[in-house]
ZADO-1210 file (C-alpha; in nm, 4 decimals, padded with zeros to 6 digits):
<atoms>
<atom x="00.0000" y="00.0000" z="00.0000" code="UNK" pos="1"/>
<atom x="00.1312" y="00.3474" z="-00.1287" code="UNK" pos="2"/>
<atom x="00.1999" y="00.6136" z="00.1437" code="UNK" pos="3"/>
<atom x="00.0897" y="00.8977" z="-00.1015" code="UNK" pos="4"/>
<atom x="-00.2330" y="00.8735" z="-00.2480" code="UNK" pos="5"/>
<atom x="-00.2294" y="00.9795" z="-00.6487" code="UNK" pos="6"/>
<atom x="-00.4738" y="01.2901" z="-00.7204" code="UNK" pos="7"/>
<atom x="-00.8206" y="01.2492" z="-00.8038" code="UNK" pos="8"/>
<atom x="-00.8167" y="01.5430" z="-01.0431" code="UNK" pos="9"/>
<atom x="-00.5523" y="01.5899" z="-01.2994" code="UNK" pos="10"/>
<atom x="-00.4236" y="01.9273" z="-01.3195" code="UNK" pos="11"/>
<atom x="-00.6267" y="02.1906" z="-01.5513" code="UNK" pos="12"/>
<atom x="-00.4556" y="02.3537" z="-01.8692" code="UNK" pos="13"/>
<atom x="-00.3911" y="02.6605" z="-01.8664" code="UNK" pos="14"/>
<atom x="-00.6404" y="02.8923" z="-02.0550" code="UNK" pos="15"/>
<atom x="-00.6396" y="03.2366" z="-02.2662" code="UNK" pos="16"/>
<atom x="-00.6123" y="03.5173" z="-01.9915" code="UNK" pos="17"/>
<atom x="-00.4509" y="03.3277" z="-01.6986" code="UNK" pos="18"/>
<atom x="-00.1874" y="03.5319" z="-01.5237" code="UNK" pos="19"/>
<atom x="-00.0064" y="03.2124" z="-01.4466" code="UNK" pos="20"/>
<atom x="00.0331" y="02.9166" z="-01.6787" code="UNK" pos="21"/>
<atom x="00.1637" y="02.6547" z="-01.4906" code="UNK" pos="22"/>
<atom x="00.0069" y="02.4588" z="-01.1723" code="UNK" pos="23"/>
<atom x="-00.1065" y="02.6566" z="-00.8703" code="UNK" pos="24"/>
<atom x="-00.0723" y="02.5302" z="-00.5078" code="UNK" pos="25"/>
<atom x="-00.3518" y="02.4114" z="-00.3676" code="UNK" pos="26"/>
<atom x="-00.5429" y="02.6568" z="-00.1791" code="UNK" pos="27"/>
<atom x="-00.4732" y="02.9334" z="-00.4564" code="UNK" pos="28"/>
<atom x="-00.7050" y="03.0662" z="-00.7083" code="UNK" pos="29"/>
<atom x="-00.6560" y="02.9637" z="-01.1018" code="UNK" pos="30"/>
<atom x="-00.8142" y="03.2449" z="-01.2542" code="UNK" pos="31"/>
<atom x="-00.6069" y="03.5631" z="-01.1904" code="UNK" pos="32"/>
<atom x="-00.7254" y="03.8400" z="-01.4063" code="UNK" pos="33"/>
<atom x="-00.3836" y="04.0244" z="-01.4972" code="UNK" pos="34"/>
<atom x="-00.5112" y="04.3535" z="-01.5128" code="UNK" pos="35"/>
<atom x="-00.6813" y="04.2434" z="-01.1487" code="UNK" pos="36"/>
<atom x="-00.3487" y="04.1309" z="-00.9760" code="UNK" pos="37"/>
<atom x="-00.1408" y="04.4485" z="-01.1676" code="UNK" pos="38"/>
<atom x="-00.4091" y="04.7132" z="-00.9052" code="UNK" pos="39"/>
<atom x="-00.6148" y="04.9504" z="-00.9723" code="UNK" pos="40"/>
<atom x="-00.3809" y="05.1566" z="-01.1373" code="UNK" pos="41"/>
<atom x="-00.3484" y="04.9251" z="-01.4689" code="UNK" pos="42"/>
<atom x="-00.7374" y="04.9012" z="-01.4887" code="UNK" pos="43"/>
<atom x="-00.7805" y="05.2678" z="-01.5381" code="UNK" pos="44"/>
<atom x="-00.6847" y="05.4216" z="-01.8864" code="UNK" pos="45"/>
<atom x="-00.6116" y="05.7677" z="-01.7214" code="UNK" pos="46"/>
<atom x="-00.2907" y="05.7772" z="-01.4579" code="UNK" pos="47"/>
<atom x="-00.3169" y="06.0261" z="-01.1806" code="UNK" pos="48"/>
<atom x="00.0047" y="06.3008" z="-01.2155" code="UNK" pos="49"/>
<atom x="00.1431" y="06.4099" z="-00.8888" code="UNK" pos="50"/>
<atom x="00.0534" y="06.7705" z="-00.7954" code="UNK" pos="51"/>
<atom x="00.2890" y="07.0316" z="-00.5910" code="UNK" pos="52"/>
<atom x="00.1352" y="06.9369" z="-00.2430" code="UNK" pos="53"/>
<atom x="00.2786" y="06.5844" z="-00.2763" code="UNK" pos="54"/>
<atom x="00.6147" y="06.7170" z="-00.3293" code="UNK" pos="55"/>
<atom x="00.6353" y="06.9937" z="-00.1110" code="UNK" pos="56"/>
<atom x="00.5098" y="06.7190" z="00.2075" code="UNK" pos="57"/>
<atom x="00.7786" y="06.4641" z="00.0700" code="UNK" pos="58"/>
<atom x="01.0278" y="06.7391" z="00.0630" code="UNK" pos="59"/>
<atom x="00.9095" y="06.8612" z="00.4168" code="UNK" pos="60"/>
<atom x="00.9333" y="06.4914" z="00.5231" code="UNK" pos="61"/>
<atom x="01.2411" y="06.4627" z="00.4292" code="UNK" pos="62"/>
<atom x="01.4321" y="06.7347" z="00.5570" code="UNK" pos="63"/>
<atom x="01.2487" y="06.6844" z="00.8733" code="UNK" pos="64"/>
<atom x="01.4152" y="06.2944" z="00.8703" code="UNK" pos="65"/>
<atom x="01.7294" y="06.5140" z="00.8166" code="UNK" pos="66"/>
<atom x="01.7092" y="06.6858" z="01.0510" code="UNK" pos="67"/>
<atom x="01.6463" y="06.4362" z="01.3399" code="UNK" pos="68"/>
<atom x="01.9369" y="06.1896" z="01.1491" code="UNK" pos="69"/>
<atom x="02.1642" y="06.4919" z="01.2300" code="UNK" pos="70"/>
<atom x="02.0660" y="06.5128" z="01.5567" code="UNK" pos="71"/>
<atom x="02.1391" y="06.1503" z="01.6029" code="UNK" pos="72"/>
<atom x="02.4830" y="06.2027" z="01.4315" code="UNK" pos="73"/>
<atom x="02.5807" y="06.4369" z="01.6495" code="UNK" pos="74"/>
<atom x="02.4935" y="06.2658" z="01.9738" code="UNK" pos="75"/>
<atom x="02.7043" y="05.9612" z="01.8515" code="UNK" pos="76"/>
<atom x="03.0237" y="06.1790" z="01.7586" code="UNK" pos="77"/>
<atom x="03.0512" y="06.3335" z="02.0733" code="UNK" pos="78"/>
<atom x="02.9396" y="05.9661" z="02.2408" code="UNK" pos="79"/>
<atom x="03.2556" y="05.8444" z="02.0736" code="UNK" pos="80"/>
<atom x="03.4767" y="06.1621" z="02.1762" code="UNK" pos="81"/>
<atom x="03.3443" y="06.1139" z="02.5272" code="UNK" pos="82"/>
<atom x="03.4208" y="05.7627" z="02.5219" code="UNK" pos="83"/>
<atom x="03.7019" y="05.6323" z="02.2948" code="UNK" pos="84"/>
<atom x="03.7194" y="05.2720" z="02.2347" code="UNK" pos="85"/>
<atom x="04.0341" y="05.1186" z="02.4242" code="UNK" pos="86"/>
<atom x="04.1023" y="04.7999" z="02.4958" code="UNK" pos="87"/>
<atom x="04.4263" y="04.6409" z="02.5606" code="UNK" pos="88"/>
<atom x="04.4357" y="04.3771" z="02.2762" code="UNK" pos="89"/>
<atom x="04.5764" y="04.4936" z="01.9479" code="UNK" pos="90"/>
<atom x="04.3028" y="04.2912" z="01.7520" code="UNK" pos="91"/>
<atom x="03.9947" y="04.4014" z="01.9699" code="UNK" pos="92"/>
<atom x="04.0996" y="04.8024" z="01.9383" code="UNK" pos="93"/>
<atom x="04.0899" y="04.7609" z="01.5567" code="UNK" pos="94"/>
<atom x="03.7400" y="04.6132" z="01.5439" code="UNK" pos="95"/>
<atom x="03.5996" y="04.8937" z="01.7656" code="UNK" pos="96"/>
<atom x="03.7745" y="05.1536" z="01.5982" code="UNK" pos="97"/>
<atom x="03.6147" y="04.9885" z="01.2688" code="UNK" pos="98"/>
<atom x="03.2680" y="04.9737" z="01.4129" code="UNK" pos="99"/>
<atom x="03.3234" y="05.3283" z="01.5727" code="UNK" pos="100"/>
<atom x="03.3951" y="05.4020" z="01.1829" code="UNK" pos="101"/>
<atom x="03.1049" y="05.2229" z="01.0307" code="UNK" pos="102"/>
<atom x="02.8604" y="05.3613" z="01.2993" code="UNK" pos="103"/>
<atom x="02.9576" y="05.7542" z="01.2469" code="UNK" pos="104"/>
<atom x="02.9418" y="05.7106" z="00.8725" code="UNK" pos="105"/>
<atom x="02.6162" y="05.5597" z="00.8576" code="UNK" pos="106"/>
<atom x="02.4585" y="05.8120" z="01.0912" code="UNK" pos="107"/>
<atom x="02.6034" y="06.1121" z="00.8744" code="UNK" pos="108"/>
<atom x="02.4999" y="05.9119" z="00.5174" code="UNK" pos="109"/>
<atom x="02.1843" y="05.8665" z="00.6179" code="UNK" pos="110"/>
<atom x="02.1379" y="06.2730" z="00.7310" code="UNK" pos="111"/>
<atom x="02.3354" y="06.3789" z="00.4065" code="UNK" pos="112"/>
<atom x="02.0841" y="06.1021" z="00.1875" code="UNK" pos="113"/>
<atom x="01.7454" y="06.2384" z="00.3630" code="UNK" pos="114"/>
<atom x="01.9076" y="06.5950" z="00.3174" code="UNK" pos="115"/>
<atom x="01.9489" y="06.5805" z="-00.0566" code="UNK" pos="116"/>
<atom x="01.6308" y="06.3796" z="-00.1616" code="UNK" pos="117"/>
<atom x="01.4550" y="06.6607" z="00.0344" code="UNK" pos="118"/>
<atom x="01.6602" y="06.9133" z="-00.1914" code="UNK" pos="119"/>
<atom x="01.5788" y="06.7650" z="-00.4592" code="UNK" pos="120"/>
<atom x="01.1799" y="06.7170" z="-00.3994" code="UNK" pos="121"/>
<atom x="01.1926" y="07.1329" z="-00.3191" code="UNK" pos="122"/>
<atom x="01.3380" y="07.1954" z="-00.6562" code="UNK" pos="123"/>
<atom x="01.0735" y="06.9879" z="-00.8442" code="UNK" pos="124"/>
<atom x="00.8359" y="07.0945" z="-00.6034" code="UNK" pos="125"/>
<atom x="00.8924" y="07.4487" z="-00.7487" code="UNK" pos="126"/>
<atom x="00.9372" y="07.3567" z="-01.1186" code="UNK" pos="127"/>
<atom x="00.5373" y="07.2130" z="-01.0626" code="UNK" pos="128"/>
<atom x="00.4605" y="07.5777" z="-00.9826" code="UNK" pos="129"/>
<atom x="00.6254" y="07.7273" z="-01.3219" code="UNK" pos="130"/>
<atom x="00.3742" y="07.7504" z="-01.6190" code="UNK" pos="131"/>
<atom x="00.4795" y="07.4187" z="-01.8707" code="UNK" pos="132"/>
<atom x="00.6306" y="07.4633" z="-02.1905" code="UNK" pos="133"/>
<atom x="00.4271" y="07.3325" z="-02.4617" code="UNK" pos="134"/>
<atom x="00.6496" y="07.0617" z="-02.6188" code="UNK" pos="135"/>
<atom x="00.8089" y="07.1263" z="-02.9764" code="UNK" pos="136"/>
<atom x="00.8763" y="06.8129" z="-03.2346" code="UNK" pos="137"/>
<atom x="01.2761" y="06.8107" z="-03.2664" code="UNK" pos="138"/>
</atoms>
């Protein structure tokens, strides 16, 4: 006597319109429209544009991340000024100093990253205010 039992349905082909062609998991729907699992955006014909609010609060967000990321940058640098890493083995002073390392650069990539991506949302933010330029065949 067999341990697995066979299946008493043999496994459907796949039709015109399925969003997946090959057997499903059990459990799973078969019929996935495509334009139904792609959201709401790929069933409309008309995409939404972003307006200037949008980028003005993304810009806004982001400087405030910033600003709190410098915060937290500076608190760590003068952590590590307060308390240098020293420790009598040669090999345990050179991974502290390396995470010390890691730990400041990360804080201060992360404020510079938020910092610029906020830039950069304020300038488009203002380019949405200026009039568009019709555009001209080249």
């Amino acid at each position: 006597m067999s341990a697995a039992s066979p299946d008493p349905q043999p496994p459907e082909a796949p039709r015109d319109g399925d969003a997946i062609a090959g057997p499903t998991a059990p459990g799973f729907p078969r019929n996935v429209n495509a334009a139904a699992a792609a959201g709401p955006a790929a069933s409309s014909s008309v995409s939404r544009r972003k307006g200037p609010i949008s980028f003005l609060s993304g810009a806004l967000t982001s400087g405030l991340l910033a600003w709190l990321c410098l915060g937290l940058s500076k608190n760590v640098l003068a952590y590590y000024a307060l308390h240098p890493p020293h420790y009598e083995a040669q090999v345990a002073q050179s991974i502290a100093t390396a995470l010390k390392t890691m730990i400041v650069g990360m804080t201060f990539l992360a404020t510079f990253s938020f910092a610029f991506v906020g830039l950069g949302l304020f300038l488009v933010f203002l380019r949405s205010l200026l009039p568009s330029r019709p555009e001209t065949p080249a």
